[in-house]
Each structure stands twice: as structure tokens, then as C-alpha cells.
DSSP file (Angstrom, degrees, kcal/mol; ACC not computed):
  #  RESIDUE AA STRUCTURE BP1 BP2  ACC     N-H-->O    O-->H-N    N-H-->O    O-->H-N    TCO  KAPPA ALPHA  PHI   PSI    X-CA   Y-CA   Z-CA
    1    1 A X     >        0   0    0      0, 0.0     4,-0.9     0, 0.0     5,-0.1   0.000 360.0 360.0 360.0 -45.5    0.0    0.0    0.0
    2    2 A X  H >>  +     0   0    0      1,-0.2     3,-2.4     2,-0.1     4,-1.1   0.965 360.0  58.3 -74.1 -45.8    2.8    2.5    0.9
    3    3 A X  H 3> S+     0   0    0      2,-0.3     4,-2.2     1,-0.3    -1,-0.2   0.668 105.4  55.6 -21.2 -44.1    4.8    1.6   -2.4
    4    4 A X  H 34 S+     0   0    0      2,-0.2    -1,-0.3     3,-0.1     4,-0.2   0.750 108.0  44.1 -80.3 -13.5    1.7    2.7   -4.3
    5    5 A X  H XX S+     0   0    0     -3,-2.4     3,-3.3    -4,-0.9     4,-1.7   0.972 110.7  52.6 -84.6 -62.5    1.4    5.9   -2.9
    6    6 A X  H 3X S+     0   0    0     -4,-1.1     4,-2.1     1,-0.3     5,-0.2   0.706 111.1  45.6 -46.0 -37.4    4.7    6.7   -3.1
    7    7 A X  H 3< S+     0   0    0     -4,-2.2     4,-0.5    -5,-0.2    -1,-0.3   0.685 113.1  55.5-105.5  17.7    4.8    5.8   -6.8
    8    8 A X  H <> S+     0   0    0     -3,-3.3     4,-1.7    -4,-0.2     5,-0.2   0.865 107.3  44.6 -58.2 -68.5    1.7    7.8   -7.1
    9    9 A X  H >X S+     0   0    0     -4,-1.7     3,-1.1     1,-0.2     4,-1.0   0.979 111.9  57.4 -36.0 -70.0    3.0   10.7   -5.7
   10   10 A X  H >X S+     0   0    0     -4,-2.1     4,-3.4     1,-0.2     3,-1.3   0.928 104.1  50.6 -35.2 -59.8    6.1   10.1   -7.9
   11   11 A X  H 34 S+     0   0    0     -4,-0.5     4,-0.3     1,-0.3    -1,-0.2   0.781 105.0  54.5 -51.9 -27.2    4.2   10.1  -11.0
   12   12 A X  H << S+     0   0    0     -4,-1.7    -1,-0.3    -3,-1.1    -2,-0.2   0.511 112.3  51.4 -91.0   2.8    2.4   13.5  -10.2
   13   13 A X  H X< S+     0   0    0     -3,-1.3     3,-1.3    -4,-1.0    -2,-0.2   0.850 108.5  43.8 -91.6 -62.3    5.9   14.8   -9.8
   14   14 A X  T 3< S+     0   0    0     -4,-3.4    -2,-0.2    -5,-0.3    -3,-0.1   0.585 119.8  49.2 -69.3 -19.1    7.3   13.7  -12.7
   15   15 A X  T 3  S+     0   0    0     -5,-0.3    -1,-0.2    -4,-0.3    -2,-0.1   0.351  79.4 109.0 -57.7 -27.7    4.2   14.9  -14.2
   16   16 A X  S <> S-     0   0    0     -3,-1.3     4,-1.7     1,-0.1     5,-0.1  -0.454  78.6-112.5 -79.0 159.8    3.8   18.3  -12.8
   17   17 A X  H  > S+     0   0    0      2,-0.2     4,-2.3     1,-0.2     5,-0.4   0.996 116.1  54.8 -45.0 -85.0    4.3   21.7  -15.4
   18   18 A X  H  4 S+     0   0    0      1,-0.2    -1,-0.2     2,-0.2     4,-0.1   0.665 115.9  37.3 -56.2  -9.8    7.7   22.8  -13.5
   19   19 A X  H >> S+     0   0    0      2,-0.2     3,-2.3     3,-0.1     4,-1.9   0.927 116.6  50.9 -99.7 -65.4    9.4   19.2  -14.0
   20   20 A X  H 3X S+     0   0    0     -4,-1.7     4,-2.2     1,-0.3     5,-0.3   0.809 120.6  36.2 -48.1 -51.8    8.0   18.6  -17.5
   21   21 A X  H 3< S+     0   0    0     -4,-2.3    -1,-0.3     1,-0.3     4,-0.2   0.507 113.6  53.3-101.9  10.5    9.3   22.0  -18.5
   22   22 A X  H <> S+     0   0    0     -3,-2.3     4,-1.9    -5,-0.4    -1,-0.3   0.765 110.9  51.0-112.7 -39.6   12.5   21.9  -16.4
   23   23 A X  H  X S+     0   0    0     -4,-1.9     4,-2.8    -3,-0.3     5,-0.2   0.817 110.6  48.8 -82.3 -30.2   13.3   18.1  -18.3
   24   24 A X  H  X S+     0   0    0     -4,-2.2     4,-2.7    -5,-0.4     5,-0.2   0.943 110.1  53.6 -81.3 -39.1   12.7   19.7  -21.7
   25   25 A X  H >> S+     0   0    0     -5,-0.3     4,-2.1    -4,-0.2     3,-0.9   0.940 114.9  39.4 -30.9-100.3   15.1   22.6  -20.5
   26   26 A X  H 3X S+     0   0    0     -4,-1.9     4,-2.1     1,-0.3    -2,-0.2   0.715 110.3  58.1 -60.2 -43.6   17.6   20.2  -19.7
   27   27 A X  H 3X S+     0   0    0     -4,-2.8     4,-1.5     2,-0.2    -1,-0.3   0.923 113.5  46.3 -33.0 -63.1   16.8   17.8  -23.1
   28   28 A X  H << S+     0   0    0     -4,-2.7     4,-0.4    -3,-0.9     5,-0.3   0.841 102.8  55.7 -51.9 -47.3   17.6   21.1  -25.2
   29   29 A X  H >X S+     0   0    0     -4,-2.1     4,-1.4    -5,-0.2     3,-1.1   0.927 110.9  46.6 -78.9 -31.7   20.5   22.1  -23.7
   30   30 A X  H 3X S+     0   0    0     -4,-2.1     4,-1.2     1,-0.2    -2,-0.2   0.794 112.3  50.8 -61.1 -26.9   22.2   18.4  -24.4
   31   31 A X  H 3< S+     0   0    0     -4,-1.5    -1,-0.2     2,-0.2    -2,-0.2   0.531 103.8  50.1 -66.2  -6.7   21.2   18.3  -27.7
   32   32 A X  H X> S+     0   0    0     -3,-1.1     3,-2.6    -4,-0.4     4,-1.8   0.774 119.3  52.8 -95.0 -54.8   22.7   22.2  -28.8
   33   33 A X  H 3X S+     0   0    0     -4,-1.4     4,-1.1     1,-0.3     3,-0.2   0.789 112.8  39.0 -46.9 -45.8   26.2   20.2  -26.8
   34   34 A X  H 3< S+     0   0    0     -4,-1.2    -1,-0.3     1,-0.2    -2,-0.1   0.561 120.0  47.2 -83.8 -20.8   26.2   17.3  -28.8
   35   35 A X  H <> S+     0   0    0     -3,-2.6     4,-1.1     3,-0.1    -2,-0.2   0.849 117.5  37.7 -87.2 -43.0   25.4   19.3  -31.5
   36   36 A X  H  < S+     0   0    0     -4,-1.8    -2,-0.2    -3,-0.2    -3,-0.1   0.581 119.5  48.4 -88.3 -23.8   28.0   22.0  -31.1
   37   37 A X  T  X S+     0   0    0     -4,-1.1     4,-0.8    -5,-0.4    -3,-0.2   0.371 105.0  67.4-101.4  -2.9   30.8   19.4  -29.8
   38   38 A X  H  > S+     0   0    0      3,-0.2     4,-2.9     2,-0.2    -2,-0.2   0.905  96.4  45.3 -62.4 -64.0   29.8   17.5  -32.8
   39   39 A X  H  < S+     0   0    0     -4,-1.1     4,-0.4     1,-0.2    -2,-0.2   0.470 115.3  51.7 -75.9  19.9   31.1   20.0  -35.3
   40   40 A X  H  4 S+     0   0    0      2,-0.1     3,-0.4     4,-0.0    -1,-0.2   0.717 114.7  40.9-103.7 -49.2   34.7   20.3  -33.0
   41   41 A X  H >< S+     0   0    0     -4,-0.8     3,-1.5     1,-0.2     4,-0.5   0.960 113.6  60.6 -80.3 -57.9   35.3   16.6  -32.9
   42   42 A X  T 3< S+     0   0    0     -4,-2.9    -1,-0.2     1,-0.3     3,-0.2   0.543 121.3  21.9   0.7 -63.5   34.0   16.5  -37.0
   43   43 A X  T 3  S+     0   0    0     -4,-0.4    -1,-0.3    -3,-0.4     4,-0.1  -0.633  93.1 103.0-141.0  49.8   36.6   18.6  -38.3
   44   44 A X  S <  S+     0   0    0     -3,-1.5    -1,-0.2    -2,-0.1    -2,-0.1   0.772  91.9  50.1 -84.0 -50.2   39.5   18.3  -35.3
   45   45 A X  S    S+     0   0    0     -4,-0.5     2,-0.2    -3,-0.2    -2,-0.1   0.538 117.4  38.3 -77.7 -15.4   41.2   15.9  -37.9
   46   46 A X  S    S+     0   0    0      1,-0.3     7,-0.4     7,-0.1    -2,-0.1   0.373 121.5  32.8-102.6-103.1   40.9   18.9  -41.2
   47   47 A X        -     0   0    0     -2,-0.2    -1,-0.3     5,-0.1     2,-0.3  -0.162  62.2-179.9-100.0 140.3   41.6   22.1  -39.3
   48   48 A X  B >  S-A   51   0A   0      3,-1.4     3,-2.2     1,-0.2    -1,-0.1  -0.811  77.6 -14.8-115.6 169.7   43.9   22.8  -36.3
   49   49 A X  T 3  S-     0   0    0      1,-0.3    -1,-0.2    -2,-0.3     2,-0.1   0.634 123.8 -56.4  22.5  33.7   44.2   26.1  -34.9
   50   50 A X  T 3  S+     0   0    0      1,-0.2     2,-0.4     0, 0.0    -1,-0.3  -0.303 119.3  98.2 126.6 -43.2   42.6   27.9  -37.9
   51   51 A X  B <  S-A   48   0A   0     -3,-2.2    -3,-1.4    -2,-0.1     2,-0.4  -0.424  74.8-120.8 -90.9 109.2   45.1   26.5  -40.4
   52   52 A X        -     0   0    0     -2,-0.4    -5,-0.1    -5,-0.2    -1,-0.1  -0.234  11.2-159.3 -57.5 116.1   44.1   23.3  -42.6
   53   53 A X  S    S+     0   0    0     -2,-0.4     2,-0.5    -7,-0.4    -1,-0.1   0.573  70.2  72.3 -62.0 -17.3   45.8   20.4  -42.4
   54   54 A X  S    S-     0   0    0      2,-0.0     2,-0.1     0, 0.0    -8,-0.0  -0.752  80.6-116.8 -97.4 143.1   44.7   19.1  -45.6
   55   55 A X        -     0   0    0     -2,-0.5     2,-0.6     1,-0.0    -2,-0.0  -0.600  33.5-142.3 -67.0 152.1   45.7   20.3  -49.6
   56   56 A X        -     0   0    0     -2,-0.1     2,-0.1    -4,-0.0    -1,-0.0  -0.954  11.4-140.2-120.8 109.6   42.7   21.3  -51.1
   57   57 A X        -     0   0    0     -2,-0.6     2,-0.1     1,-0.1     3,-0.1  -0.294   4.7-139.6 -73.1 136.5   42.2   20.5  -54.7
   58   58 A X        -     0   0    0      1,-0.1     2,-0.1    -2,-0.1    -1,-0.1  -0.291  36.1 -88.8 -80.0-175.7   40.8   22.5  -57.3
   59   59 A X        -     0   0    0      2,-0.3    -1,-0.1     1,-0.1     3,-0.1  -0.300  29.7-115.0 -70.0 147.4   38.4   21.1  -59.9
   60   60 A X  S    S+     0   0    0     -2,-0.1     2,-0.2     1,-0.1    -1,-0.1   0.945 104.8  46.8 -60.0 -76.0   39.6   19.7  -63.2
   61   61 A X        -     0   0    0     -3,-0.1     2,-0.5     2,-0.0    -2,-0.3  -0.388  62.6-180.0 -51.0 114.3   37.7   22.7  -65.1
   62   62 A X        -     0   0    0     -2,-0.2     2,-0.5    -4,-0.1    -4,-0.0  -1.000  14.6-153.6-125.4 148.5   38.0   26.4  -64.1
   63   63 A X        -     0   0    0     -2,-0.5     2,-0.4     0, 0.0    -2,-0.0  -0.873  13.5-142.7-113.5 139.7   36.0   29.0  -66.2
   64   64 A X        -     0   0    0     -2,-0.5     2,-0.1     2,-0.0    -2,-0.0  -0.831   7.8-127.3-109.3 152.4   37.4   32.5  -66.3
   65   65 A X        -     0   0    0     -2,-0.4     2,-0.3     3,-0.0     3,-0.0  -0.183  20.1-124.5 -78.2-173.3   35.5   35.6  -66.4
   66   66 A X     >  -     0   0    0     -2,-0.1     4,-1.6     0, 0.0    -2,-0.0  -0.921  22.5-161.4 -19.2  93.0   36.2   37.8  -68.9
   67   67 A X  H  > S+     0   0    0     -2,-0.3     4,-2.5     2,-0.2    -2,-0.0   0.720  83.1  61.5 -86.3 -26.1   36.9   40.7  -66.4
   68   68 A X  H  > S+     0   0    0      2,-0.2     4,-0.8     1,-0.2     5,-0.3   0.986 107.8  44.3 -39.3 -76.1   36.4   43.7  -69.7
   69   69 A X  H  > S+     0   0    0      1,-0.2     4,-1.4     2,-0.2     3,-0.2   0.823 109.3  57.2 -68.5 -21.4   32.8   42.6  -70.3
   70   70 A X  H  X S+     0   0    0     -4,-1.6     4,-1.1     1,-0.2    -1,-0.2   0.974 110.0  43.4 -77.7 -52.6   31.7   42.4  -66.5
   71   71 A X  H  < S+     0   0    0     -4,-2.5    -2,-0.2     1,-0.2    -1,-0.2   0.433 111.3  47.2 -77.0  12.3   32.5   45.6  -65.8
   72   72 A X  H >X S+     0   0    0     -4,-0.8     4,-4.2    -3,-0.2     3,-1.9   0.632 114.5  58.6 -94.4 -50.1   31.0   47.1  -69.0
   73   73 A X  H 3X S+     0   0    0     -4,-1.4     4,-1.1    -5,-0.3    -2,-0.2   0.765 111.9  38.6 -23.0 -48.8   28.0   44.6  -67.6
   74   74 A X  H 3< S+     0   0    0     -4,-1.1     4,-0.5     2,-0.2    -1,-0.3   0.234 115.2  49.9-110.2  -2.4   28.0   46.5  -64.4
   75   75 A X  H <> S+     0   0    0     -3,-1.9     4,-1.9    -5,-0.2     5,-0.3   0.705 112.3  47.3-102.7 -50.6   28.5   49.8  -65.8
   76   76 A X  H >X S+     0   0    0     -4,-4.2     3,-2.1     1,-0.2     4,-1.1   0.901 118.5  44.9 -46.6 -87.7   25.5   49.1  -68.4
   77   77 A X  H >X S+     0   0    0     -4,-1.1     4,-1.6     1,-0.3     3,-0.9   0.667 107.4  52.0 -10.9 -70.7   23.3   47.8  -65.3
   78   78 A X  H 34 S+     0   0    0     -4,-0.5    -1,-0.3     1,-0.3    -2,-0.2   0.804 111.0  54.4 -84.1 -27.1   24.1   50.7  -62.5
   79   79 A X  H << S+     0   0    0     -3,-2.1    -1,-0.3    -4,-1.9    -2,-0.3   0.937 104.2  56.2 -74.1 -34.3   22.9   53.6  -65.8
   80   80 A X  H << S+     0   0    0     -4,-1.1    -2,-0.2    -3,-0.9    -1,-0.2   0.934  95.5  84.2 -80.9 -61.2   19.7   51.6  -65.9
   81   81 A X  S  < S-     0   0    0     -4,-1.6     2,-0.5     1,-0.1     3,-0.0  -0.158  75.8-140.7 -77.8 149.4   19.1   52.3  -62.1
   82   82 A X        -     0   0    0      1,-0.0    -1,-0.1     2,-0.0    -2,-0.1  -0.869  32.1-100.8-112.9 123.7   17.6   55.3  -61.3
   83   83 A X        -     0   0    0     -2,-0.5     3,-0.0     2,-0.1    -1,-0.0  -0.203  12.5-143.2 -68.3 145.5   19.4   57.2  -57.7
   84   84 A X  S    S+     0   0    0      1,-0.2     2,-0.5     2,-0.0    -1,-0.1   0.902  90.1  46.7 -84.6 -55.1   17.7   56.8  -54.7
   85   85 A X  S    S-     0   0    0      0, 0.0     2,-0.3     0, 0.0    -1,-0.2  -0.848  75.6-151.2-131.3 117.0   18.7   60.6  -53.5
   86   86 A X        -     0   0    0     -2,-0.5     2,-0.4    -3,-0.0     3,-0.1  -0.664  29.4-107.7 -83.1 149.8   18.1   63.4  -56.3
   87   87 A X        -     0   0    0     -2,-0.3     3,-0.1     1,-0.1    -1,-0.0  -0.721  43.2 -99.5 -60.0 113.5   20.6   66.4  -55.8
   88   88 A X        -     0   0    0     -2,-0.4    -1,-0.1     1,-0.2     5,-0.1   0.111  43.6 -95.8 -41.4 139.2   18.9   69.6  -54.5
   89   89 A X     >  -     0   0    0      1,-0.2     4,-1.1     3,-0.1    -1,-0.2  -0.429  26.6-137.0 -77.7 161.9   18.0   72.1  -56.8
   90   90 A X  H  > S+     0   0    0      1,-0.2     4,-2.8     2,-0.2    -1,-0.2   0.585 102.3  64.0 -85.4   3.8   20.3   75.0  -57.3
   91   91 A X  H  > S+     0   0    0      2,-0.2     4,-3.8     1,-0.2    -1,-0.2   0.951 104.5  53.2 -69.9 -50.1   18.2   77.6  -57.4
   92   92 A X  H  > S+     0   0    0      1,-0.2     4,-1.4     2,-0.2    -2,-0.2   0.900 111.9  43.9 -34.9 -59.3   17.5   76.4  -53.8
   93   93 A X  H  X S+     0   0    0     -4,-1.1     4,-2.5     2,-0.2     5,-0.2   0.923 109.4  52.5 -51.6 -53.6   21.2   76.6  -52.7
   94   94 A X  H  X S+     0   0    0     -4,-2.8     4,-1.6     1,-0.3    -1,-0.2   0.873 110.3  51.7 -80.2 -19.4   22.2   79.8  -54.3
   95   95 A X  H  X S+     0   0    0     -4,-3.8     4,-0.6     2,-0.2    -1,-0.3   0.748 108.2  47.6 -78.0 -17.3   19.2   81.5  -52.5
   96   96 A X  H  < S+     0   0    0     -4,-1.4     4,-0.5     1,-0.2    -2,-0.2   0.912 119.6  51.1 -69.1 -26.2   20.1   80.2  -49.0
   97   97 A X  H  X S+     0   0    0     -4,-2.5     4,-1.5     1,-0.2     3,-0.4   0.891 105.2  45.2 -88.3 -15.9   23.6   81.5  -50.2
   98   98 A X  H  < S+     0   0    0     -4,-1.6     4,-0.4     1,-0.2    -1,-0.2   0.491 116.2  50.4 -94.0  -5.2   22.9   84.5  -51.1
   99   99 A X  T  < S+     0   0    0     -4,-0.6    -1,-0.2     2,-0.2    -2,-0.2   0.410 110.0  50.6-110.9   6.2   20.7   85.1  -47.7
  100  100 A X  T  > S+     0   0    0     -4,-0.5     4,-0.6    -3,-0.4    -2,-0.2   0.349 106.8  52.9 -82.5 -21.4   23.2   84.0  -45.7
  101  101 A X  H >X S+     0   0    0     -4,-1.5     4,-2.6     3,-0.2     3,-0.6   0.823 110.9  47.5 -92.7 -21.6   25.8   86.3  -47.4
  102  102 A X  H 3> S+     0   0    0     -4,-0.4     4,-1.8     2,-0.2     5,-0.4   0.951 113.2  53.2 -73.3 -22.2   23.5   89.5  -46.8
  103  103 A X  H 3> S+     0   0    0      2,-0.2     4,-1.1     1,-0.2    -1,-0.2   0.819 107.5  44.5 -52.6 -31.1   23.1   88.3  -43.5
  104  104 A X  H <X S+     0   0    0     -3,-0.6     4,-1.3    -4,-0.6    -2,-0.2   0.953 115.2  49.4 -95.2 -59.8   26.5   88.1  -42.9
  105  105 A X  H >X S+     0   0    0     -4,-2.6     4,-1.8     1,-0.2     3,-0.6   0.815 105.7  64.1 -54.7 -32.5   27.0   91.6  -44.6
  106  106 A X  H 3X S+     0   0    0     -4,-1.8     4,-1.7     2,-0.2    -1,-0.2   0.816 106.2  37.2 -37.2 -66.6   24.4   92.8  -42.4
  107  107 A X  H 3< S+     0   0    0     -4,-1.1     4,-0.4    -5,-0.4    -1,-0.2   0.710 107.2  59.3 -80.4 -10.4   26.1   92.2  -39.3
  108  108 A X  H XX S+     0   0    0     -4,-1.3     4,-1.5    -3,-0.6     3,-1.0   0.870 104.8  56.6 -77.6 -38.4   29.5   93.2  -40.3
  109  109 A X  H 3X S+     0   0    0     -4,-1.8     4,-0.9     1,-0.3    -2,-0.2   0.951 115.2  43.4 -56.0 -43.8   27.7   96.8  -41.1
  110  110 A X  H 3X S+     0   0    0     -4,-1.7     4,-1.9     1,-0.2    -1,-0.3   0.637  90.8  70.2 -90.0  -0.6   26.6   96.7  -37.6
  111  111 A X  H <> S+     0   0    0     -3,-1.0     4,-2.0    -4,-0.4    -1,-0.2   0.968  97.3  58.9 -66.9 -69.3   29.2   95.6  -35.5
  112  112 A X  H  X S+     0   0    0     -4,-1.5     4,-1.5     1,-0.2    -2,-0.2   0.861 106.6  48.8 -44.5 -25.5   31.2   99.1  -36.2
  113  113 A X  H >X S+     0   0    0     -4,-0.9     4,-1.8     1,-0.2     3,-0.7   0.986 109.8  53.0 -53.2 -64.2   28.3  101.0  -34.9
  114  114 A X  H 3X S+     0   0    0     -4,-1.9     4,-0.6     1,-0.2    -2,-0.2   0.674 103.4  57.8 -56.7 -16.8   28.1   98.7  -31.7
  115  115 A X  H 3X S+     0   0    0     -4,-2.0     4,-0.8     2,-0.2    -1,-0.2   0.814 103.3  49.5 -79.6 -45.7   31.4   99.3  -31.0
  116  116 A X  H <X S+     0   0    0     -4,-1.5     4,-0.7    -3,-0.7    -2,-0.2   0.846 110.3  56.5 -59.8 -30.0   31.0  103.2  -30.8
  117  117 A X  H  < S+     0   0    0     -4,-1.8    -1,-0.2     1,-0.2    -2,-0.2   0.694 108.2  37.4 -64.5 -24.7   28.6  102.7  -28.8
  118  118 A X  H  < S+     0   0    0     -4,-0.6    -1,-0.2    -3,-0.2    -2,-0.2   0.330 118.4  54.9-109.0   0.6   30.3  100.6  -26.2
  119  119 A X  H  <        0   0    0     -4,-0.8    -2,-0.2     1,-0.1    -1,-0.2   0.707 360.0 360.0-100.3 -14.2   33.4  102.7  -26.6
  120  120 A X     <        0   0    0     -4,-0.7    -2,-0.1    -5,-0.1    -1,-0.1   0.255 360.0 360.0-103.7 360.0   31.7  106.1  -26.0
């Protein structure tokens, strides 16, 4: 009788939300380890410290680019595209400058005034 409670008990333990979610916790984190200590032991035997231990063979075949005609390719291609940020117009610019230089004449004309004033 006590044996059945006990592995009653047990069962609602092993049962319960916080255990359930606490074994799947613990399930995940050994499978990302095995997973992650997988790819170390894999490829201990190609690369040590950074450097590979093995020759690495090319391919029988290698195709070359023509390096001319891609970059006439990529020049053709980038005229096609149309710029994300247009240049302000200049009429705009030469009137901020040209109110920013009467401003600026504007305050030289008055500084000699203020100055008699604070000298007198």
C-alpha cells in the first residue's frame, strides 16, 4: 500500500508543469552540446588552430570571367538604375547663399556701430 502511494506521488511529480518543463530545458540544452561538440570533434582531424591540415584540390575545369565585359556589364546595369537621393535644386542653394551672405554683410555693417557705442 505505501509503495503505491509513493509511486503515485512520484508520478504526479514527474508529471507536474515545472518538472515537465524543467526536463525539456535540460533535453535542449544536451542536444545544442552534442550538436555543437559534434562539429569540433568532425573537423579536429581537417583544421587545427585555424590552419588546414589538408591540400585542397581545385576542380579539373576552371572557367574565367572575362573581367572587360563584367565591368562594362555593371556599368551598363548601375545607368539603368535610377538614384535613390536626387541632388537639391540650385536655385535652392544659391538663394540660402545669397541670404546667408546679406546676413553676414548685415552684421558686419553693424558691428562698427556697436562698437562706438560701447566705446563712448
Amino acid at each position: 500500500m505505501v509503495k503505491k502511494e509513493y509511486i503515485e506521488k512520484f508520478k504526479d511529480f514527474l508529471t507536474s508543469s515545472k518538472v515537465l518543463k524543467a526536463l525539456y530545458l535540460f533535453a535542449f540544452t544536451v542536444i545544442l552540446t552534442i550538436i555543437i561538440a559534434s562539429q569540433n570533434f568532425l573537423f579536429q582531424s581537417i583544421v587545427e588552430n585555424g590552419i588546414s591540415k589538408k591540400d585542397i584540390i581545385a576542380q579539373k575545369t576552371l572557367s574565367v570571367e572575362d573581367v572587360k565585359r563584367t565591368e562594362l556589364h555593371k556599368r551598363e546595369v548601375a545607368q539603368k538604375v535610377e538614384p535613390i537621393l536626387v541632388p537639391a535644386e540650385d536655385d535652392f542653394i544659391k538663394s540660402n547663399l545669397e541670404i546667408l551672405q546679406n546676413s553676414v554683410v548685415q552684421i558686419r555693417k553693424r558691428q562698427p556701430q556697436q562698437m562706438k557705442n560701447y566705446v563712448s
